[in-house]
C-alpha positions in Angstrom: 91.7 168.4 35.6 88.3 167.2 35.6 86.6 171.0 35.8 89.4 171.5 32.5 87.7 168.5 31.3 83.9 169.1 31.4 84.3 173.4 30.4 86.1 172.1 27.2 83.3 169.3 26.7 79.7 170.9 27.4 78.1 168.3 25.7 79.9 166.0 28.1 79.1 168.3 31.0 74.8 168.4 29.8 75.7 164.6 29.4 76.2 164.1 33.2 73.5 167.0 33.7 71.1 164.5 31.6 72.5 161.5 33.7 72.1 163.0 37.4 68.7 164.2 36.6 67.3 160.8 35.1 68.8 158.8 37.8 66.7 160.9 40.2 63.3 161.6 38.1 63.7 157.5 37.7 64.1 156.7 41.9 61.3 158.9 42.0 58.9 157.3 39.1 59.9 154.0 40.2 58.6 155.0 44.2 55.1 155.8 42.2 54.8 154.0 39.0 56.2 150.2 37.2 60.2 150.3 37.4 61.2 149.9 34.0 58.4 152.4 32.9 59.9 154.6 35.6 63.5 154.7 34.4 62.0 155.0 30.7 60.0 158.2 32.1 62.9 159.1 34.0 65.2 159.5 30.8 62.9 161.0 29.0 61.7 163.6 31.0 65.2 164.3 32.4 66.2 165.4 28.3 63.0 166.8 27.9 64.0 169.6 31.4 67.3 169.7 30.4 67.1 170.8 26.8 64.4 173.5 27.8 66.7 174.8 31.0 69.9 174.2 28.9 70.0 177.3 27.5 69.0 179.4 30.6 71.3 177.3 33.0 74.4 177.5 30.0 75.0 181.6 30.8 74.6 181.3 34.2 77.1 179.1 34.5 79.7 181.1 32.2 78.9 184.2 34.7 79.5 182.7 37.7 
């Protein structure tokens, strides 16, 4: 259900893509840098990856 979910959503799916990649770009800023300017870089950097690798990861992910 959830798999039906996310293929019919992609921009949920690049959503939780956006998500699971800030959460851990913002542990790992917050180990080195101020916390709240760790989350901040964590978000932004997280978008910043993911709309430059979206479109490589996207047909990838259709092939396999």
């Amino acid at each position: 259900m959830f798999k039906n979910f996310f293929n019919s959503h992609p921009f949920i799916k690049n959503i939780s893509e956006i998500l699971i990649t800030a959460i851990s770009l913002g542990v790992w800023f917050s180990v080195n840098i101020n916390h709240y300017l760790g989350v901040f870089l964590g978000f932004l950097t997280a978008g910043i990856i993911n709309s430059v690798l979206g479109c490589s990861w996207e047909p990838k992910k259709k092939t396999a």
